[in-house]
PQR file of N, CA, C, O and H, with PARSE charges and radii, in Angstrom:
ATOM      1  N   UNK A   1      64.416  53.045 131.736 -0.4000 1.5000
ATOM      2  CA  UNK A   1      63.539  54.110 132.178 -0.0000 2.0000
ATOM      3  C   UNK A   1      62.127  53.551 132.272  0.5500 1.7000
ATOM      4  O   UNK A   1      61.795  52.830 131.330 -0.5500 1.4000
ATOM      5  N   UNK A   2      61.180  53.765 133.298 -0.4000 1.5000
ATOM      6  CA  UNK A   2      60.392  53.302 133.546 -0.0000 2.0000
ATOM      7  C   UNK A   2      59.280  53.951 132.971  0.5500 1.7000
ATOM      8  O   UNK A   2      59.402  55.158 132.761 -0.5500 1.4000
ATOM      9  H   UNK A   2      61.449  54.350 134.063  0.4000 1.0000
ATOM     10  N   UNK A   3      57.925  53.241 132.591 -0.4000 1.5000
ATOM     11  CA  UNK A   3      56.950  53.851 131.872 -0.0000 2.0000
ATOM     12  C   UNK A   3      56.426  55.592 132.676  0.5500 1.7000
ATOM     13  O   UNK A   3      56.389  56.645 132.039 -0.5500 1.4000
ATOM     14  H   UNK A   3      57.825  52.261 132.761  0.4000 1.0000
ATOM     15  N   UNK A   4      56.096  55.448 134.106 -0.4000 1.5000
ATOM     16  CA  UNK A   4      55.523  56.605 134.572 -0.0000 2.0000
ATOM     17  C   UNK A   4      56.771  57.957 133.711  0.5500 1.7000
ATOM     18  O   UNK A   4      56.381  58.889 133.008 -0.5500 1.4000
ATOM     19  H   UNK A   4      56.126  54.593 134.623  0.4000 1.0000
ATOM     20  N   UNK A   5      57.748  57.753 133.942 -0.4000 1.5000
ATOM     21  CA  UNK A   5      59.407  58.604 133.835 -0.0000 2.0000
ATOM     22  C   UNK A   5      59.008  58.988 132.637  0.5500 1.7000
ATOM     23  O   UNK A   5      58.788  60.198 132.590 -0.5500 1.4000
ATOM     24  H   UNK A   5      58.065  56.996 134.513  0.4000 1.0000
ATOM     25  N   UNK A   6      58.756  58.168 131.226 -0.4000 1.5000
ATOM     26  CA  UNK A   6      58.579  58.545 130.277 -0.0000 2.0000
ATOM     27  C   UNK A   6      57.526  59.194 130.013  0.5500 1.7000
ATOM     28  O   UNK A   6      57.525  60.043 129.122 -0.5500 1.4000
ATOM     29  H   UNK A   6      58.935  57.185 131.264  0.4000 1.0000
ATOM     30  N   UNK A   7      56.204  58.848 130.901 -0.4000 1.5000
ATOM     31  CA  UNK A   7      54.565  60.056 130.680 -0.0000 2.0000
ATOM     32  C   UNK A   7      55.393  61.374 130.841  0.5500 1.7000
ATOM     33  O   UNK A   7      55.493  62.115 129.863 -0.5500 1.4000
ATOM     34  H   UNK A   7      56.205  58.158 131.625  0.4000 1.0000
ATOM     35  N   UNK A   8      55.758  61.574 131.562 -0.4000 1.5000
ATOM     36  CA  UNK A   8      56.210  63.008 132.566 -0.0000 2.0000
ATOM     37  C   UNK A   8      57.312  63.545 131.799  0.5500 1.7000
ATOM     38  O   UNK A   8      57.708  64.710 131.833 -0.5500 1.4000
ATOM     39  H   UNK A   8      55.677  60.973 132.356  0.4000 1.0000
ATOM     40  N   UNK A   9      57.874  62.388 130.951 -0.4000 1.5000
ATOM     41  CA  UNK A   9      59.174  63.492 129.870 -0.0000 2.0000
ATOM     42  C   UNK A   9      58.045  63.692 129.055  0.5500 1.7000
ATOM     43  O   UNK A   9      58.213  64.778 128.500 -0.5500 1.4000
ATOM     44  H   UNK A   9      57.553  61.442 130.923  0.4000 1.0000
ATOM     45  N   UNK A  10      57.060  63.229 128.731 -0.4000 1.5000
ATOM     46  CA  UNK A  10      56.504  63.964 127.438 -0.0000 2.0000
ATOM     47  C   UNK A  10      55.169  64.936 127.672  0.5500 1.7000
ATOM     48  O   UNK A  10      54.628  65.691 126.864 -0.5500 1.4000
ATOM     49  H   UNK A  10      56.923  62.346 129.181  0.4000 1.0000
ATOM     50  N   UNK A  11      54.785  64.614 129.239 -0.4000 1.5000
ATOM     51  CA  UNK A  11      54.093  65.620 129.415 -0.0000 2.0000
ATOM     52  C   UNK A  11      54.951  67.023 129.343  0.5500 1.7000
ATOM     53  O   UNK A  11      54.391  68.047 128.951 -0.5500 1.4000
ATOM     54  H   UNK A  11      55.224  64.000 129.895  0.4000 1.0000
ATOM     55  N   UNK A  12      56.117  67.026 129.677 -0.4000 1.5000
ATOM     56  CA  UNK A  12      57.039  68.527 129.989 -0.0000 2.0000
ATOM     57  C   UNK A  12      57.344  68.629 128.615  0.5500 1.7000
ATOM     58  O   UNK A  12      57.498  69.790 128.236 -0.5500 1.4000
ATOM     59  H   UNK A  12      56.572  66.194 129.995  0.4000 1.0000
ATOM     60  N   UNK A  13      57.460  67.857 127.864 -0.4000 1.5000
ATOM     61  CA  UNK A  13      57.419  68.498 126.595 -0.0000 2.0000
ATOM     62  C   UNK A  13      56.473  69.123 125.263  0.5500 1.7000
ATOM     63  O   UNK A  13      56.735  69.759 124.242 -0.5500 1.4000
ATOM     64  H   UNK A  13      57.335  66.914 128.172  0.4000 1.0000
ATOM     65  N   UNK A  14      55.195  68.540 125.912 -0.4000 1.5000
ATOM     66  CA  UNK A  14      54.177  69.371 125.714 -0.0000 2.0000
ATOM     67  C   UNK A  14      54.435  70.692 126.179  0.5500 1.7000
ATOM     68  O   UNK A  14      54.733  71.640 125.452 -0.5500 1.4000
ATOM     69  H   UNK A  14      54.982  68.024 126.741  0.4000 1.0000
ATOM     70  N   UNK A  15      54.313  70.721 127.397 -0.4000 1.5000
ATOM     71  CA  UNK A  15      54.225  71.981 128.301 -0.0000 2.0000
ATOM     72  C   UNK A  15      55.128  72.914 127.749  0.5500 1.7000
ATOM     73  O   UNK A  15      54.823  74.097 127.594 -0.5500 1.4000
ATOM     74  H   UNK A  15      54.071  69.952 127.988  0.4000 1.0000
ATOM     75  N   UNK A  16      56.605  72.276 127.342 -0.4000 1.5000
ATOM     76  CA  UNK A  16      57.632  73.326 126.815 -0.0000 2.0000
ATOM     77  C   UNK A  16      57.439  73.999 125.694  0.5500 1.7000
ATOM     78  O   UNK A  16      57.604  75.195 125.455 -0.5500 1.4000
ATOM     79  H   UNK A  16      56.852  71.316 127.468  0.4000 1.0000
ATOM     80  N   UNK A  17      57.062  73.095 125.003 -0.4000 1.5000
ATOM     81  CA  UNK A  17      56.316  73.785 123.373 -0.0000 2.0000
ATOM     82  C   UNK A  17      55.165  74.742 123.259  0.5500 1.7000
ATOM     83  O   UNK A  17      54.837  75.520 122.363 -0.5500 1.4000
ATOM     84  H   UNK A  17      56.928  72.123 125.198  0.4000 1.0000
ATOM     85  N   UNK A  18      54.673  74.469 124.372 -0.4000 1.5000
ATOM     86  CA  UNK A  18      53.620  75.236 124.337 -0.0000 2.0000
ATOM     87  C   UNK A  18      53.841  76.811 125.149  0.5500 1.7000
ATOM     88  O   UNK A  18      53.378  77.913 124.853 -0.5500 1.4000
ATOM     89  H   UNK A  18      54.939  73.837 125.100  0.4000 1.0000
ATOM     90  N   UNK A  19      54.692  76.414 126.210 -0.4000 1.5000
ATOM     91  CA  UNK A  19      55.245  77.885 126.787 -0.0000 2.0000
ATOM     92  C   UNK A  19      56.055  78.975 125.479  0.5500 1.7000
ATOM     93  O   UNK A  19      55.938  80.164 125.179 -0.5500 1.4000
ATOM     94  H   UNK A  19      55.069  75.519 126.449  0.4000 1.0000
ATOM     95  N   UNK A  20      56.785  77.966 125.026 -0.4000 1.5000
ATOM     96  CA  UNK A  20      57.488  78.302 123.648 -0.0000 2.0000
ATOM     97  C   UNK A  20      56.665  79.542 122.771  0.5500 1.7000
ATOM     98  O   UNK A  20      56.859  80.754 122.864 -0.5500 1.4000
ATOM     99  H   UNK A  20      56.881  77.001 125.269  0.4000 1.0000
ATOM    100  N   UNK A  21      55.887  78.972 122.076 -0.4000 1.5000
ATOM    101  CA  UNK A  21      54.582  79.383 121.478 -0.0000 2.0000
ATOM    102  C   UNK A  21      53.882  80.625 122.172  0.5500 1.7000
ATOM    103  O   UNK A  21      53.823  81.694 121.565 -0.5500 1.4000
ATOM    104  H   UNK A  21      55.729  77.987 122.001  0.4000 1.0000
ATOM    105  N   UNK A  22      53.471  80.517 123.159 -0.4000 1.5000
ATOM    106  CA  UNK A  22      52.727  81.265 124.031 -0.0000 2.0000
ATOM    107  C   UNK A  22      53.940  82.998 124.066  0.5500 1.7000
ATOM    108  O   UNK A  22      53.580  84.173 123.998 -0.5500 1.4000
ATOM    109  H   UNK A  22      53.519  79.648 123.653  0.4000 1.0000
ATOM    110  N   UNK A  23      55.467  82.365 124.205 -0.4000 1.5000
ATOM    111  CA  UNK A  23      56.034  83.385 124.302 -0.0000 2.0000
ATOM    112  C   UNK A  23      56.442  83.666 123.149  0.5500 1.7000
ATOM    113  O   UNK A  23      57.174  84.642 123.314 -0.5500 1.4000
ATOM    114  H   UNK A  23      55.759  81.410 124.260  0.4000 1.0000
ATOM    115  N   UNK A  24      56.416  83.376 121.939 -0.4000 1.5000
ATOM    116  CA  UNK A  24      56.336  83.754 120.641 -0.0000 2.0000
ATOM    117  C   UNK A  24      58.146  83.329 120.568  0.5500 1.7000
ATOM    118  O   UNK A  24      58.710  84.421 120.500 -0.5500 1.4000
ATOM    119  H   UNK A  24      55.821  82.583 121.805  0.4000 1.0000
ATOM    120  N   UNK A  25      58.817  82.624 120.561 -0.4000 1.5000
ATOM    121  CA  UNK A  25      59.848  82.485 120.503 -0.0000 2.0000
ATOM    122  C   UNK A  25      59.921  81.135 119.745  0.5500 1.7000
ATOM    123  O   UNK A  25      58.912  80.431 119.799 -0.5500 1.4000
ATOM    124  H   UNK A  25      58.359  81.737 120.616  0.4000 1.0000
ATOM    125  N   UNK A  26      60.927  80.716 119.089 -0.4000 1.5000
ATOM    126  CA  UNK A  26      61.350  79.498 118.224 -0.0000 2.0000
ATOM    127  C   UNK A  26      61.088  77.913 119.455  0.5500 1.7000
ATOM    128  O   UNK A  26      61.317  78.123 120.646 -0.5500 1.4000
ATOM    129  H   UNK A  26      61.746  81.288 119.045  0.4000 1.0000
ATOM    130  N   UNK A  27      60.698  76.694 119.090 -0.4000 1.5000
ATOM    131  CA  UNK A  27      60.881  76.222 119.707 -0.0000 2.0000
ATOM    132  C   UNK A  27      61.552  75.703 119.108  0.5500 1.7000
ATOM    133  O   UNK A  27      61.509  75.601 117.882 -0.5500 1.4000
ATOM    134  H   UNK A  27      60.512  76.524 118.122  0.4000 1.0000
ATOM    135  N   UNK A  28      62.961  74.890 120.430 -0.4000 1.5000
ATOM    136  CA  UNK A  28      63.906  74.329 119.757 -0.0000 2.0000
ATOM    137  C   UNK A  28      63.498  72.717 119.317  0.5500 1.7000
ATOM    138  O   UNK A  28      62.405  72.163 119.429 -0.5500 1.4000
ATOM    139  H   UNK A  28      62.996  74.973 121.426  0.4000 1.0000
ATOM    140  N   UNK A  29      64.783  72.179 118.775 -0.4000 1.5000
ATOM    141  CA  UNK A  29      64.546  71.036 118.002 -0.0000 2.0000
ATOM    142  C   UNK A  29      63.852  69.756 119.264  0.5500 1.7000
ATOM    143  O   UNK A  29      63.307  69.896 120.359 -0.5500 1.4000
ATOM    144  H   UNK A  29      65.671  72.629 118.684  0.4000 1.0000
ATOM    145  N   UNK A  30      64.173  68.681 118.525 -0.4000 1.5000
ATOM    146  CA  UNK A  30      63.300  67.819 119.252 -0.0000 2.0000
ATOM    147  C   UNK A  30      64.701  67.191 120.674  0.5500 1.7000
ATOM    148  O   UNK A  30      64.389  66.840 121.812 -0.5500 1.4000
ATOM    149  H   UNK A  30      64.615  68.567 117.635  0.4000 1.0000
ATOM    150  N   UNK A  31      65.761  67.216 120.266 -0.4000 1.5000
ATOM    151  CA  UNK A  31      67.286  66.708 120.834 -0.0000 2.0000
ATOM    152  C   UNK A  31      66.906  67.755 122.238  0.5500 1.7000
ATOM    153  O   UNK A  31      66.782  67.456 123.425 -0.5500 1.4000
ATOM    154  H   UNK A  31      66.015  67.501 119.342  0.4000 1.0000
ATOM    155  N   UNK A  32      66.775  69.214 121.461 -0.4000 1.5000
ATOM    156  CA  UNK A  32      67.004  70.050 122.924 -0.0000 2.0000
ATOM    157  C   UNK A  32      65.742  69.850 124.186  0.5500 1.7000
ATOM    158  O   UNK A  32      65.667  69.774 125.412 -0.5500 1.4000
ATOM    159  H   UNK A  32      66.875  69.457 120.496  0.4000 1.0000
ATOM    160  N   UNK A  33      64.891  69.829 123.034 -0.4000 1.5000
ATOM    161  CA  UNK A  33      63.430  69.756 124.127 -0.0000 2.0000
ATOM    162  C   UNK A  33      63.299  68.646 124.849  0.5500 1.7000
ATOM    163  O   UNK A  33      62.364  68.710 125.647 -0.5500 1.4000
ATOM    164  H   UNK A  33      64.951  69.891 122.038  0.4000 1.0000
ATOM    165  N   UNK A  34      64.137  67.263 124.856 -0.4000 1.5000
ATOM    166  CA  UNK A  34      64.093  66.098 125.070 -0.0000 2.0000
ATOM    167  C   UNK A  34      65.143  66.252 126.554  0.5500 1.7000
ATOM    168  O   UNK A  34      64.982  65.770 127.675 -0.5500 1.4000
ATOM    169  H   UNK A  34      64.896  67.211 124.207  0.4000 1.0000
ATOM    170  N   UNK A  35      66.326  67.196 125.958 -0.4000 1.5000
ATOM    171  CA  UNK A  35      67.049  66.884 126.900 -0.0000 2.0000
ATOM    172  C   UNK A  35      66.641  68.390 128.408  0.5500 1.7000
ATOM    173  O   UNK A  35      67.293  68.599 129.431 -0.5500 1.4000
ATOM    174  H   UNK A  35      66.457  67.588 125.047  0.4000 1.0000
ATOM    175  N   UNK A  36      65.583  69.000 127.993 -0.4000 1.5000
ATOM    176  CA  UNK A  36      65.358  70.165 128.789 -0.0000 2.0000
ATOM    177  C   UNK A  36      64.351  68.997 129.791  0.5500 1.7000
ATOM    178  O   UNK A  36      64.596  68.868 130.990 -0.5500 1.4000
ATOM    179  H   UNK A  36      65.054  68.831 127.161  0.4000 1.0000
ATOM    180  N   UNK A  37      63.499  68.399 129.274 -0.4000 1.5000
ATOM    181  CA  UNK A  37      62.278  67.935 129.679 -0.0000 2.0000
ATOM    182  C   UNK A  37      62.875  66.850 130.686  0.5500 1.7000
ATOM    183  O   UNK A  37      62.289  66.596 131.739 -0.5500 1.4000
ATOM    184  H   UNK A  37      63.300  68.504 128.300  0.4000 1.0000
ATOM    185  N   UNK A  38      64.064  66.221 130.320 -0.4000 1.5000
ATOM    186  CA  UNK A  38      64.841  65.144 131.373 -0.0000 2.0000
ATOM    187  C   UNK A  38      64.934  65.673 132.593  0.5500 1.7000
ATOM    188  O   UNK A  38      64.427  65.165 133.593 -0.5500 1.4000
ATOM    189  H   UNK A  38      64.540  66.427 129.465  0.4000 1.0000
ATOM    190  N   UNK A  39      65.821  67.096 132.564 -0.4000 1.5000
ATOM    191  CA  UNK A  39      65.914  67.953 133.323 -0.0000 2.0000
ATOM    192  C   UNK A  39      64.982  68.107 134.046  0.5500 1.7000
ATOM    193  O   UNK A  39      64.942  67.454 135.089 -0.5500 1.4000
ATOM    194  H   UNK A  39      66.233  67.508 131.751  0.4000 1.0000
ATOM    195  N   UNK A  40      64.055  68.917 133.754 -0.4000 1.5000
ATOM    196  CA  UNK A  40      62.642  69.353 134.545 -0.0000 2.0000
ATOM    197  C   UNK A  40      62.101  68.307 135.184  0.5500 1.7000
ATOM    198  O   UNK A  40      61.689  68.405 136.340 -0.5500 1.4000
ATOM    199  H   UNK A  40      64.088  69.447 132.907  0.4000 1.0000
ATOM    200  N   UNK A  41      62.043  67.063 134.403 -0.4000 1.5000
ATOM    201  CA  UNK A  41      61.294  65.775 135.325 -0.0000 2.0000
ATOM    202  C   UNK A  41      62.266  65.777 136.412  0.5500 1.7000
ATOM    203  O   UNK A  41      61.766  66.091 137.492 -0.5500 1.4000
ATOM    204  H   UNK A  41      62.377  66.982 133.464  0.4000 1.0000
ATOM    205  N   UNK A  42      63.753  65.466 136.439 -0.4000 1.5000
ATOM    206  CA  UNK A  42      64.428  65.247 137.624 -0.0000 2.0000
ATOM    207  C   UNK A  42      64.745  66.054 138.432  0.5500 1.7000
ATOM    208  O   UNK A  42      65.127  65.658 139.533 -0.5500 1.4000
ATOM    209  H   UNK A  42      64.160  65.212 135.561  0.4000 1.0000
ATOM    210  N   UNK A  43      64.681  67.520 138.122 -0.4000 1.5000
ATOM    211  CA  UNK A  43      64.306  68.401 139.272 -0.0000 2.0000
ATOM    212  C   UNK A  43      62.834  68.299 139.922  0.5500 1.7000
ATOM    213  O   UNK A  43      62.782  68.166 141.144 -0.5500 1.4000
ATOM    214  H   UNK A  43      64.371  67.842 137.227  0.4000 1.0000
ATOM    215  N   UNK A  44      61.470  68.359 139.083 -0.4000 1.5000
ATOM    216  CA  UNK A  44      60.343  68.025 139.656 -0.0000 2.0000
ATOM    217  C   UNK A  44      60.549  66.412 141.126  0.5500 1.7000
ATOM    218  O   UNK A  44      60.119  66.331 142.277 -0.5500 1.4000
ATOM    219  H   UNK A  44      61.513  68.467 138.089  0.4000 1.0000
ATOM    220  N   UNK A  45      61.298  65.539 140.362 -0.4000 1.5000
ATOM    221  CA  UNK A  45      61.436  64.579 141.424 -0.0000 2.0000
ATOM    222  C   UNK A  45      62.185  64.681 142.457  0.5500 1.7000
ATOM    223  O   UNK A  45      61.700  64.019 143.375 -0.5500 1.4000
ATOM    224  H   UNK A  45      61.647  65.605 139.427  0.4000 1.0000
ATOM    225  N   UNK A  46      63.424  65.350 142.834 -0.4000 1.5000
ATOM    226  CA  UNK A  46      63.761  65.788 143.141 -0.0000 2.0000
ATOM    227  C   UNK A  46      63.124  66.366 144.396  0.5500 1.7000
ATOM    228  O   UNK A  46      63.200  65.867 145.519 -0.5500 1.4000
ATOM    229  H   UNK A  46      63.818  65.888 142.088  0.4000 1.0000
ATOM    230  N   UNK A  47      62.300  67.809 143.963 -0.4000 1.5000
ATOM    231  CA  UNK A  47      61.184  68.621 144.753 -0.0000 2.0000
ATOM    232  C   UNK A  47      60.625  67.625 145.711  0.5500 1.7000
ATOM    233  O   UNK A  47      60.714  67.655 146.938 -0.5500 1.4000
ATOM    234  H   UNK A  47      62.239  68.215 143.051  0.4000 1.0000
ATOM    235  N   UNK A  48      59.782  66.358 144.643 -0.4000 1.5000
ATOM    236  CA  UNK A  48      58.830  66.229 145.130 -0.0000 2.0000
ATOM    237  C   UNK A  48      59.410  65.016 146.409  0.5500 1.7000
ATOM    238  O   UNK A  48      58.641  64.335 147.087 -0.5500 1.4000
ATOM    239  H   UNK A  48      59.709  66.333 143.646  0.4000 1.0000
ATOM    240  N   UNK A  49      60.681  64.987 146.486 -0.4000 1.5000
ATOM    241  CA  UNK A  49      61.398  63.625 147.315 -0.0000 2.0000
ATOM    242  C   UNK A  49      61.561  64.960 148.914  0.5500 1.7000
ATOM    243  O   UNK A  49      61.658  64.770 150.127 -0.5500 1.4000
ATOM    244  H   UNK A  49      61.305  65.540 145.935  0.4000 1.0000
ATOM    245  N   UNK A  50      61.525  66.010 148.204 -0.4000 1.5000
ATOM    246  CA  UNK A  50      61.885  66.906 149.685 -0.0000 2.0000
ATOM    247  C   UNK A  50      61.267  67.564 150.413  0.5500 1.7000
ATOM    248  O   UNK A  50      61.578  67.916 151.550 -0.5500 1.4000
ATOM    249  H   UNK A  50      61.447  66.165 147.219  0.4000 1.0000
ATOM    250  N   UNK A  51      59.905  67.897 149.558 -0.4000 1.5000
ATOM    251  CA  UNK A  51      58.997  68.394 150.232 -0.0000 2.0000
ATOM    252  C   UNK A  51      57.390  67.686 150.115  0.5500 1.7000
ATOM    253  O   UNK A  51      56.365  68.081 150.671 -0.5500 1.4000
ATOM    254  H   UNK A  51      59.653  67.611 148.634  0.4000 1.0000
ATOM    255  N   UNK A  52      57.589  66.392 149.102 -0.4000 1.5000
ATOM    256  CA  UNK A  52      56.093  65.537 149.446 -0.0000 2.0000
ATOM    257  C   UNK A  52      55.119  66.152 148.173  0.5500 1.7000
ATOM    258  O   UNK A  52      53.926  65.863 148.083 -0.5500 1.4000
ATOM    259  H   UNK A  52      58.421  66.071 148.651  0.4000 1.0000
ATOM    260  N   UNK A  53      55.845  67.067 147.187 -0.4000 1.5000
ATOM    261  CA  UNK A  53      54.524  67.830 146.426 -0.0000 2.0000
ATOM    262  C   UNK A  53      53.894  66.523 145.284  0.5500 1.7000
ATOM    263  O   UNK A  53      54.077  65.355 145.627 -0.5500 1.4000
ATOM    264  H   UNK A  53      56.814  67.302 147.260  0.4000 1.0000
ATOM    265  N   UNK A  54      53.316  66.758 144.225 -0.4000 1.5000
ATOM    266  CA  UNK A  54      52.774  66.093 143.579 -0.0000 2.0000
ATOM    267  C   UNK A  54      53.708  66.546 142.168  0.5500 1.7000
ATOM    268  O   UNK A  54      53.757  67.647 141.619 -0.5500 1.4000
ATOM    269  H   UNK A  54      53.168  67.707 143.947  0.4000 1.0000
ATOM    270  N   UNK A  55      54.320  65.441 141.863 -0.4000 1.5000
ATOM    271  CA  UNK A  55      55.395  65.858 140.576 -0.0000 2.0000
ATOM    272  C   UNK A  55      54.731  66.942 139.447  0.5500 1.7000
ATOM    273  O   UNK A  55      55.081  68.099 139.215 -0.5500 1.4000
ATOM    274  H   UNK A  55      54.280  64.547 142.309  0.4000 1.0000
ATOM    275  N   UNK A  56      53.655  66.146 138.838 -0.4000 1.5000
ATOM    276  CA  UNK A  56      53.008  66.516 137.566 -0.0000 2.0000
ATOM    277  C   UNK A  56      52.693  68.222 137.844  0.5500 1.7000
ATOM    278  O   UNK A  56      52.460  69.038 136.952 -0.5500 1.4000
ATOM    279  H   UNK A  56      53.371  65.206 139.027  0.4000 1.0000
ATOM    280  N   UNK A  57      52.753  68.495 139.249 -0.4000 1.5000
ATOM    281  CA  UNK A  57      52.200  70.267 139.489 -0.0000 2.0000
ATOM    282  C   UNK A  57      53.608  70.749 139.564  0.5500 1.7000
ATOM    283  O   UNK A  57      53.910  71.791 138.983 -0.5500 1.4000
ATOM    284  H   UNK A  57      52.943  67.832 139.974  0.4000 1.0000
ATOM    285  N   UNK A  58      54.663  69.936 140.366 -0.4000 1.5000
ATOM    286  CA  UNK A  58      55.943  70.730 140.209 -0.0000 2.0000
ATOM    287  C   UNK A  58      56.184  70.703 138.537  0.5500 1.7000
ATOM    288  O   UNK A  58      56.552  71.829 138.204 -0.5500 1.4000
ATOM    289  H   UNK A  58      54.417  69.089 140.838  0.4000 1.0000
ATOM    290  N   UNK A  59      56.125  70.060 137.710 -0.4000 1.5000
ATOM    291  CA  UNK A  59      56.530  70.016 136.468 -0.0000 2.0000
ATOM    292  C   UNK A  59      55.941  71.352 135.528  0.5500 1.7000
ATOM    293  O   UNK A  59      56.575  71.958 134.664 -0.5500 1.4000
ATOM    294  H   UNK A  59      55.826  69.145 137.981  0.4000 1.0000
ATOM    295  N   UNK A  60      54.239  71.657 136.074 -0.4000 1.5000
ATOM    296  CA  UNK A  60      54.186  72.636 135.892 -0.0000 2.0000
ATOM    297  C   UNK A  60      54.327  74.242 135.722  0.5500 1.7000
ATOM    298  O   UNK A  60      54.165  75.143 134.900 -0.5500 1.4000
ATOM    299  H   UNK A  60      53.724  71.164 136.776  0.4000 1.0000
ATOM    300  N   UNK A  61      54.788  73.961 137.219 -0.4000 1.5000
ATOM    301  CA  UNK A  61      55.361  74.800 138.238 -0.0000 2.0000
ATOM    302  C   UNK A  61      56.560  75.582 137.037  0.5500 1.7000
ATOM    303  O   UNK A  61      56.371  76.614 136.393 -0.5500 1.4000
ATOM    304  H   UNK A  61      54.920  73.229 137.888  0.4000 1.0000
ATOM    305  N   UNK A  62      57.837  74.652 137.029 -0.4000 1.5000
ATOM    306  CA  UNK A  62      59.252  74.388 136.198 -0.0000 2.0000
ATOM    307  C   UNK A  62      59.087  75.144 135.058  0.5500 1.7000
ATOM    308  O   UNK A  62      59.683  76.190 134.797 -0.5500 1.4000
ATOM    309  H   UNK A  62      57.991  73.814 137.552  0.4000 1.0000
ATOM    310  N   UNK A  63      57.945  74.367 134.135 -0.4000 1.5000
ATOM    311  CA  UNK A  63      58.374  75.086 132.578 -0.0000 2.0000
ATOM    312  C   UNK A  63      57.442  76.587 132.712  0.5500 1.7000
ATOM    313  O   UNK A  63      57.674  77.506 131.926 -0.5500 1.4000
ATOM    314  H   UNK A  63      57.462  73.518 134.348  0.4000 1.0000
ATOM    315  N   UNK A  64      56.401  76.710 133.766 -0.4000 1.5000
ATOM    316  CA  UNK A  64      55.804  78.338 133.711 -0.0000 2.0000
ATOM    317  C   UNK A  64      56.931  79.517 134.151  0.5500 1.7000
ATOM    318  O   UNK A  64      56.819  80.740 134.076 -0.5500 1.4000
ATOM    319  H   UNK A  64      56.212  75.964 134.404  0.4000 1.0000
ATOM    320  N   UNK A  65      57.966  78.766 134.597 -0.4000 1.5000
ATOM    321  CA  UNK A  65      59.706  79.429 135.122 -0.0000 2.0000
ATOM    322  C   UNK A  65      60.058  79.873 134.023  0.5500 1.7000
ATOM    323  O   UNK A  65      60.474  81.030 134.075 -0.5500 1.4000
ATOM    324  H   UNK A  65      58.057  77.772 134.658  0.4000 1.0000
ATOM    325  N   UNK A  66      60.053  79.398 133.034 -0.4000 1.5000
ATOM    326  CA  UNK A  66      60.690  79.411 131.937 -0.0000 2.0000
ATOM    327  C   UNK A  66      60.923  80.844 131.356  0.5500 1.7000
ATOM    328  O   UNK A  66      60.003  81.476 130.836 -0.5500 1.4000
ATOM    329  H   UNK A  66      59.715  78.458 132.992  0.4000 1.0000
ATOM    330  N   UNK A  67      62.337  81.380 131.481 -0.4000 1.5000
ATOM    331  CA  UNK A  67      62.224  82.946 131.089 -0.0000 2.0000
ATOM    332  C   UNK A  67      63.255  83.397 129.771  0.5500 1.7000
ATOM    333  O   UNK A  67      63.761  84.494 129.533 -0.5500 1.4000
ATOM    334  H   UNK A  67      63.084  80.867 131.903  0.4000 1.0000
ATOM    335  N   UNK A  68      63.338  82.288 129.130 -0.4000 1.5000
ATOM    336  CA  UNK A  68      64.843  82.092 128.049 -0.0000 2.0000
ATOM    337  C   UNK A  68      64.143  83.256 127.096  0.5500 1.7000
ATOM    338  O   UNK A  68      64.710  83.638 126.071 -0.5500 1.4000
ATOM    339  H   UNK A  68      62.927  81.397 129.322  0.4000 1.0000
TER
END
């Protein structure tokens, strides 16, 4: 895994913890948030391979989705 891949898993896992928080709900352990944040980066890349956006805003975009 390449260094940028890894900024962007841990930027989304900021972001997740903090949506977490914000919605007053448990955040989960570090296993789940690791493997949510994989997710979100490779859908953000994904996005950004189909329509040209700028990952780090789709990533944003992703966890403000967040309706668990």
């Amino acid at each position: 895994m390449g260094f940028f891949r890894q900024q962007e898993e841990r930027l989304a896992i900021r972001f997740l913890t903090w949506q977490y928080q914000k919605m007053e709900k448990p955040v989960p352990d570090d296993a789940e948030l690791k493997l949510q944040a994989v997710q979100i980066v490779q859908e953000a890349h994904r996005i950004a391979r189909e329509r040209g956006r700028n990952v780090i805003a789709i990533i944003k975009d992703l966890v403000n989705d967040i309706k668990k």
